[in-house]
Short mmCIF file of the C-alpha atoms (twelve columns), coordinates in Angstrom:
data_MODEL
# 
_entry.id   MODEL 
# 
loop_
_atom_site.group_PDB 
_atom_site.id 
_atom_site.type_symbol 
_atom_site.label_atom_id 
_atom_site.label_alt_id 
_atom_site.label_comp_id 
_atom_site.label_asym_id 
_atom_site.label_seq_id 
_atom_site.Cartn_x 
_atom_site.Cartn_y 
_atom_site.Cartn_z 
_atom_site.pdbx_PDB_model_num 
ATOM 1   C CA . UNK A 1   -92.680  159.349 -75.482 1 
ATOM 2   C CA . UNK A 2   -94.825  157.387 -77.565 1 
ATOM 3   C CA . UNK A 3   -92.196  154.049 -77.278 1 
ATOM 4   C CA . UNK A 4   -91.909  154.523 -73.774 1 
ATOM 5   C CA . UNK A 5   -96.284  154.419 -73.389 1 
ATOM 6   C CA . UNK A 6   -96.043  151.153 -75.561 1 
ATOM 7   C CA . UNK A 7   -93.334  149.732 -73.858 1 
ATOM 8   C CA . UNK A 8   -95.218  150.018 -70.393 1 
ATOM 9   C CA . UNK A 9   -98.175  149.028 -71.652 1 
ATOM 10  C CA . UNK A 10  -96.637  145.871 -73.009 1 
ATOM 11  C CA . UNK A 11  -94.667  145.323 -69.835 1 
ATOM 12  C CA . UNK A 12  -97.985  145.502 -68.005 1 
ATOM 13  C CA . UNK A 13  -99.650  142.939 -70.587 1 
ATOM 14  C CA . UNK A 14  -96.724  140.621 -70.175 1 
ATOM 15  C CA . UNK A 15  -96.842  140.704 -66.626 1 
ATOM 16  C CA . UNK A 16  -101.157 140.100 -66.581 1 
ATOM 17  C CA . UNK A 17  -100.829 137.481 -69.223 1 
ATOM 18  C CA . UNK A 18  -97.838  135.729 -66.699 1 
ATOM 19  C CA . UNK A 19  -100.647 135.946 -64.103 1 
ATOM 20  C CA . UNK A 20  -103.636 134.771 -65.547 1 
ATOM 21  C CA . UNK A 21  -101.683 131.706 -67.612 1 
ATOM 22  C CA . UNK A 22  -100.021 130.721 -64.122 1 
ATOM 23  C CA . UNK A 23  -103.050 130.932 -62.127 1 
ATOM 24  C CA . UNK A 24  -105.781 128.927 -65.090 1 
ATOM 25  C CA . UNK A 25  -102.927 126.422 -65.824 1 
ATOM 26  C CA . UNK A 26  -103.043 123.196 -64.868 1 
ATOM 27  C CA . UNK A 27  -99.901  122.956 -62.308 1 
ATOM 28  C CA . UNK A 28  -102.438 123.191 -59.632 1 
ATOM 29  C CA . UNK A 29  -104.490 120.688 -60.711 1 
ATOM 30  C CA . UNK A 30  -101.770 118.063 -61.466 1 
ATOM 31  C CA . UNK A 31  -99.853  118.068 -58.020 1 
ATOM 32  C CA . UNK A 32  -101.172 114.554 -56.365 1 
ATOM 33  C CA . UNK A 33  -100.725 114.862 -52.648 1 
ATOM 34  C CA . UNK A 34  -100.861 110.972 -52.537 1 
ATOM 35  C CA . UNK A 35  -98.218  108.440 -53.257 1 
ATOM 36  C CA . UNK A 36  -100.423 105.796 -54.537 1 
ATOM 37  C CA . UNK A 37  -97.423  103.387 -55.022 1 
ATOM 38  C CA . UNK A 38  -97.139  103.796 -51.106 1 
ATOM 39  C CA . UNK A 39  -100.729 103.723 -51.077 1 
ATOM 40  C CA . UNK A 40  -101.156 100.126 -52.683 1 
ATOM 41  C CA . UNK A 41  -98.236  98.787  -50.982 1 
ATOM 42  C CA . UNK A 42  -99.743  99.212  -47.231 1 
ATOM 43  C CA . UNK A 43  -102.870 98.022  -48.877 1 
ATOM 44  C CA . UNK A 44  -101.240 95.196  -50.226 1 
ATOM 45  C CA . UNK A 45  -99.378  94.086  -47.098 1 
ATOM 46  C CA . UNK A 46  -102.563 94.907  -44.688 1 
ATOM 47  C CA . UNK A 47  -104.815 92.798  -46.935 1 
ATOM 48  C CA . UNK A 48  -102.214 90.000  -46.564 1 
ATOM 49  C CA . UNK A 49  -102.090 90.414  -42.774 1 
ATOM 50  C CA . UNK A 50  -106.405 90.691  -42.269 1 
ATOM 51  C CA . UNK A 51  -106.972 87.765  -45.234 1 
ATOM 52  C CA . UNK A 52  -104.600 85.585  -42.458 1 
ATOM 53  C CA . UNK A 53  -107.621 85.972  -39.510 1 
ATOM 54  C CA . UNK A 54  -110.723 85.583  -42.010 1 
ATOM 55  C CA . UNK A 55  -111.793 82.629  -42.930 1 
ATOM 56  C CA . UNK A 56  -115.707 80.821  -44.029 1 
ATOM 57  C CA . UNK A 57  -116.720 81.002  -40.805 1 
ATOM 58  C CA . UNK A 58  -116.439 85.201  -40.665 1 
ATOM 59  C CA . UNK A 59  -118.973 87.503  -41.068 1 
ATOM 60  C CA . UNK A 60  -118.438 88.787  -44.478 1 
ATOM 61  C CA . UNK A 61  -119.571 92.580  -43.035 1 
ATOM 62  C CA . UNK A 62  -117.485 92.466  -40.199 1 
ATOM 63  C CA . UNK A 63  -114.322 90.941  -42.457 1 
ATOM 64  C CA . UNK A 64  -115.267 94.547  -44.521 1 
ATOM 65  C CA . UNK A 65  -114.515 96.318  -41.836 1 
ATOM 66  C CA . UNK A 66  -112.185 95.055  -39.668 1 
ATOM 67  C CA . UNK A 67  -110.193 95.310  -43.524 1 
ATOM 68  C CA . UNK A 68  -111.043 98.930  -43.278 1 
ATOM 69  C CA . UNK A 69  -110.007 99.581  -39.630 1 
ATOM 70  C CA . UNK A 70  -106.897 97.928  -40.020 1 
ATOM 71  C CA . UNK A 71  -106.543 99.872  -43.474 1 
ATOM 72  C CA . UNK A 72  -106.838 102.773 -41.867 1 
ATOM 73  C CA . UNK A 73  -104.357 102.641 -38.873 1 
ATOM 74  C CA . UNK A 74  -102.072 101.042 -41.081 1 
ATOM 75  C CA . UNK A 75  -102.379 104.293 -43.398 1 
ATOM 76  C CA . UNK A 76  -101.815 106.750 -40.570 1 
ATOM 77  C CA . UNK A 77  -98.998  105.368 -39.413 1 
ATOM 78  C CA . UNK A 78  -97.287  104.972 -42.944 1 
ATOM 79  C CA . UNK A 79  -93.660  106.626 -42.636 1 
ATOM 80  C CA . UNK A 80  -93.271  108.854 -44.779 1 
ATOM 81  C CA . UNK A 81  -97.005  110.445 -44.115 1 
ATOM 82  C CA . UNK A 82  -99.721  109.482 -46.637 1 
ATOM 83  C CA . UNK A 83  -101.539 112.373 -45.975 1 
ATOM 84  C CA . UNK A 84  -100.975 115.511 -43.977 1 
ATOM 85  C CA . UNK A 85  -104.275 114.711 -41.941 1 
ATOM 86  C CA . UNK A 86  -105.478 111.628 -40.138 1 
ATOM 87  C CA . UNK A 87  -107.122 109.058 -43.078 1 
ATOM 88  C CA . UNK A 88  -110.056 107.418 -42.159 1 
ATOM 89  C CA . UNK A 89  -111.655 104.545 -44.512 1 
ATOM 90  C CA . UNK A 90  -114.886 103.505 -45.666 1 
ATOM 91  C CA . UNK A 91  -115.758 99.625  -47.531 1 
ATOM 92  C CA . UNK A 92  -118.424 100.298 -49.937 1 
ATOM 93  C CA . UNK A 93  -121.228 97.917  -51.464 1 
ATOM 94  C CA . UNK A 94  -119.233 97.465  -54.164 1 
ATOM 95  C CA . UNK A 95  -116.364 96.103  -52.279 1 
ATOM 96  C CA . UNK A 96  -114.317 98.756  -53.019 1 
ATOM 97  C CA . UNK A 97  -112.552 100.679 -50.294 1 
ATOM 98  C CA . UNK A 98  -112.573 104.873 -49.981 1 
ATOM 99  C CA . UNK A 99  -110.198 106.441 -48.154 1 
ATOM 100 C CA . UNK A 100 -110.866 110.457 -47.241 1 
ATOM 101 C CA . UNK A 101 -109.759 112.921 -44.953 1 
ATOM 102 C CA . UNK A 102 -111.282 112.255 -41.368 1 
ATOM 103 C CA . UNK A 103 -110.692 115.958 -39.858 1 
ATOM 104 C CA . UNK A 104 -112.578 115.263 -37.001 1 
ATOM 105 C CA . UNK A 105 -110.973 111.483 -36.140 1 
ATOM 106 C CA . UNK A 106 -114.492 110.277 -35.512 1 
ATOM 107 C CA . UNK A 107 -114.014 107.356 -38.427 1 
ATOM 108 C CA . UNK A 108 -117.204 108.636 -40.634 1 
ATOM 109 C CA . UNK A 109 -117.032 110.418 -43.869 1 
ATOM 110 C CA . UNK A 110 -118.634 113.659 -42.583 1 
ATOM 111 C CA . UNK A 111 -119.875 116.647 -45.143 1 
ATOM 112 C CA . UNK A 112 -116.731 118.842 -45.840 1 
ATOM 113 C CA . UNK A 113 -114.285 115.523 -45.752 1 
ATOM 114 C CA . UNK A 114 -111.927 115.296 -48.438 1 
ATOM 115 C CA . UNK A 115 -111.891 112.046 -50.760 1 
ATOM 116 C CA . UNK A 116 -108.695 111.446 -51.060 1 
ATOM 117 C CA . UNK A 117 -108.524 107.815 -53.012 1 
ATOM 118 C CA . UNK A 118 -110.313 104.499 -53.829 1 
ATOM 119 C CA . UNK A 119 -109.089 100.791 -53.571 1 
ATOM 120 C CA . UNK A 120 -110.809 98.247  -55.858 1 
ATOM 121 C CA . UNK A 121 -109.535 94.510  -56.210 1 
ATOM 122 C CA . UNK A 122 -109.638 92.878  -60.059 1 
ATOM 123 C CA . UNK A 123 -109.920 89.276  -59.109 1 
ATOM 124 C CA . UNK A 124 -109.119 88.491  -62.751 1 
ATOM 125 C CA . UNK A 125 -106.183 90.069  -63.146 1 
ATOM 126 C CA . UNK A 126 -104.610 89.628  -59.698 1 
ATOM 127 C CA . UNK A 127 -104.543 92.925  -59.077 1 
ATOM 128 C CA . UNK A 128 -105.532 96.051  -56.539 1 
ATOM 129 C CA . UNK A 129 -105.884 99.533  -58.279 1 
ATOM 130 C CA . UNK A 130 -105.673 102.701 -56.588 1 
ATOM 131 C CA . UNK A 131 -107.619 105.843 -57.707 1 
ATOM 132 C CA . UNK A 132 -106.840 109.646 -56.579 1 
ATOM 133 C CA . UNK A 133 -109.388 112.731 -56.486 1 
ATOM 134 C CA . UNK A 134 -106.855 114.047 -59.046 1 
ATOM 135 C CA . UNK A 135 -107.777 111.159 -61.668 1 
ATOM 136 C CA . UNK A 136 -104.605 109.489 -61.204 1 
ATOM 137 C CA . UNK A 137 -104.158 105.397 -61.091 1 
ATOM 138 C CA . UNK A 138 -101.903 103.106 -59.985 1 
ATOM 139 C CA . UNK A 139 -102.178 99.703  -59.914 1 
ATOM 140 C CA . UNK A 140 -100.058 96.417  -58.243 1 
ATOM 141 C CA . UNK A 141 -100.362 92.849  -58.877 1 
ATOM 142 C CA . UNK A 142 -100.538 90.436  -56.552 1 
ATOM 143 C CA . UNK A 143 -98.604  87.250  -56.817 1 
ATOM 144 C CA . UNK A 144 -99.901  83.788  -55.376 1 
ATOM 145 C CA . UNK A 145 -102.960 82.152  -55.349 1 
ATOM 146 C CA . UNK A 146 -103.587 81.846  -51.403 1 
ATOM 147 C CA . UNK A 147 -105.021 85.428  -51.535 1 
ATOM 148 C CA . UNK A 148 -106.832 85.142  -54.454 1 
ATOM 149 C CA . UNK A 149 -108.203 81.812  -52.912 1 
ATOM 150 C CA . UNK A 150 -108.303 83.734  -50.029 1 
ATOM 151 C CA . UNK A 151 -112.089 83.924  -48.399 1 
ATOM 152 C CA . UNK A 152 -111.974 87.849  -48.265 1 
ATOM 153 C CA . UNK A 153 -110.891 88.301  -51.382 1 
ATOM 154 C CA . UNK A 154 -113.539 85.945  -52.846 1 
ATOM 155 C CA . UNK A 155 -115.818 87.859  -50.530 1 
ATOM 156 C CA . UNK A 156 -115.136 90.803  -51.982 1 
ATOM 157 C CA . UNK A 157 -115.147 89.727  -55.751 1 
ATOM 158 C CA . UNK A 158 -118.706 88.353  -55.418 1 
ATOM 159 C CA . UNK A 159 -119.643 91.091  -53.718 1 
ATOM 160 C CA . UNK A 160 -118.643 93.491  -56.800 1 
ATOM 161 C CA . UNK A 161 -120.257 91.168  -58.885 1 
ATOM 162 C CA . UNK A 162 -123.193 91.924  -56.995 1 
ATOM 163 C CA . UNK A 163 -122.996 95.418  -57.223 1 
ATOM 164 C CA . UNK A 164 -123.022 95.097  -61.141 1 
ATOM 165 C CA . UNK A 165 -118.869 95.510  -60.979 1 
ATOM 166 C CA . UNK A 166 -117.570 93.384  -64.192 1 
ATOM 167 C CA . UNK A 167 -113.691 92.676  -64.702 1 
ATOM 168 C CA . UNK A 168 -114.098 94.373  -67.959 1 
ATOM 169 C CA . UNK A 169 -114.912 98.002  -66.237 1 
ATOM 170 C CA . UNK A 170 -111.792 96.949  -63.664 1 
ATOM 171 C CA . UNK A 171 -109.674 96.319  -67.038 1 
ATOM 172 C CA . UNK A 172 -110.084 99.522  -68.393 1 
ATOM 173 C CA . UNK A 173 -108.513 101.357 -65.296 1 
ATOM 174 C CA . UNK A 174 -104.756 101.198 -66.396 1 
ATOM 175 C CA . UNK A 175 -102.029 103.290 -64.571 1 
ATOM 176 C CA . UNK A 176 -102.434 107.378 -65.388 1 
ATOM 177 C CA . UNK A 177 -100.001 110.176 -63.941 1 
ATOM 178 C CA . UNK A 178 -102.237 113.102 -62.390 1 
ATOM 179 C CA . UNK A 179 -100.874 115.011 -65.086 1 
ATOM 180 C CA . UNK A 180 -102.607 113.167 -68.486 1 
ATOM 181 C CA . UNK A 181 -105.526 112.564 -66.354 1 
ATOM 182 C CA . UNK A 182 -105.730 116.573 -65.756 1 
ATOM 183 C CA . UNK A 183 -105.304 116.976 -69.065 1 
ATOM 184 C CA . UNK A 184 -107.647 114.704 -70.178 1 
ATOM 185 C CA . UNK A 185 -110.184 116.488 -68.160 1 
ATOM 186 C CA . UNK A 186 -109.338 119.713 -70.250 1 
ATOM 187 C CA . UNK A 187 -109.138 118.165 -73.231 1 
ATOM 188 C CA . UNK A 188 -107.360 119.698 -76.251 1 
ATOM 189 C CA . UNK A 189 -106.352 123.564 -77.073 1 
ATOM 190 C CA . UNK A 190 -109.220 123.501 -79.522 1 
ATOM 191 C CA . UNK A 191 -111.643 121.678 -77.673 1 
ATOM 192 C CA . UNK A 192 -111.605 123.781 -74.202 1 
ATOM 193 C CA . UNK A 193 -112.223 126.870 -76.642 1 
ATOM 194 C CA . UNK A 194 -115.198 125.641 -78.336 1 
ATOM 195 C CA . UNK A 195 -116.055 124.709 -81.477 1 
# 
């Protein structure tokens, strides 16, 4: 009687341990909902296609967003789906573009909307880098020097220059799965239990 009580109770522990280990693991935290390879190829393509109708004599705030208009219909009607809500997209001071979940399609980034990932151009590099909520990057270099020439990109690079965005802080973003970056965020065995 006494092995089947301890056999029980370790079936029970098992099964709560199974529980608690599934549910404060970090599988939750790692799935990325967005393909940011997908992600920075519309961007990359779109900022081709707006950099074609700007030129010196543009407004540089209207060349912001027209970018981020025609970011954000080109995102929503991505094949496959970006997102499984409609994507609406903000430009920033910094030049950099955020791109959240517009639940209630009226194109503003509303309390309860979900950031879903940044754009930022490094000039220097020739390069656009994508950023998820989940602490992933991805990054794609561009090739030829008509759109770094370009007046919207140079728009936008002295704009982050304004804004106190240096190449060196856009250098230190390098590619990251969702998966190191959660971890990261936990750190080590030893270090999420204290010291």
């Amino acid at each position: 009687m006494k092995t089947g009580s301890i056999v029980k109770y370790g079936l029970i522990v098992a099964v709560l341990g199974y529980v608690i280990f599934s549910n404060t693991g970090d599988n939750d935290a790692v799935k990325d909902e967005i393909d940011l390879n997908l992600v920075l190829d519309i961007t990359v393509e779109t900022l081709h296609t707006v950099s074609e109708t700007v030129d010196e004599n543009s407004d540089t705030e209207l060349a912001f967003t027209q970018l981020a208009d025609a970011l954000a219909v080109d995102y929503n009607k991505s094949e496959p789906a970006i997102y499984n809500q409609r994507i609406g997209v903000n430009s920033r001071t910094d030049a950099s573009l955020v791109a959240y979940g517009d639940t209630n399609g009226n194109n503003v980034l509303d309390d309860g909307e979900s950031l879903l990932f940044m754009i930022e151009i490094d000039g220097e590099k020739s390069r656009i880098i994508a950023s998820s909520n989940s602490g992933a990057v991805n990054d794609h270099y561009f090739s030829g020097t008509s759109l770094v020439a370009g007046y919207l990109i140079g728009s936008m690079l002295a704009r982050q220059r304004g804004a106190g965005v240096t190449s060196k802080s856009l250098a230190s973003k390098q590619p990251v799965t969702s998966r190191v970056a959660a971890k990261a965020r936990a750190g080590s065995g030893s270090h999420s239990k204290g010291k």
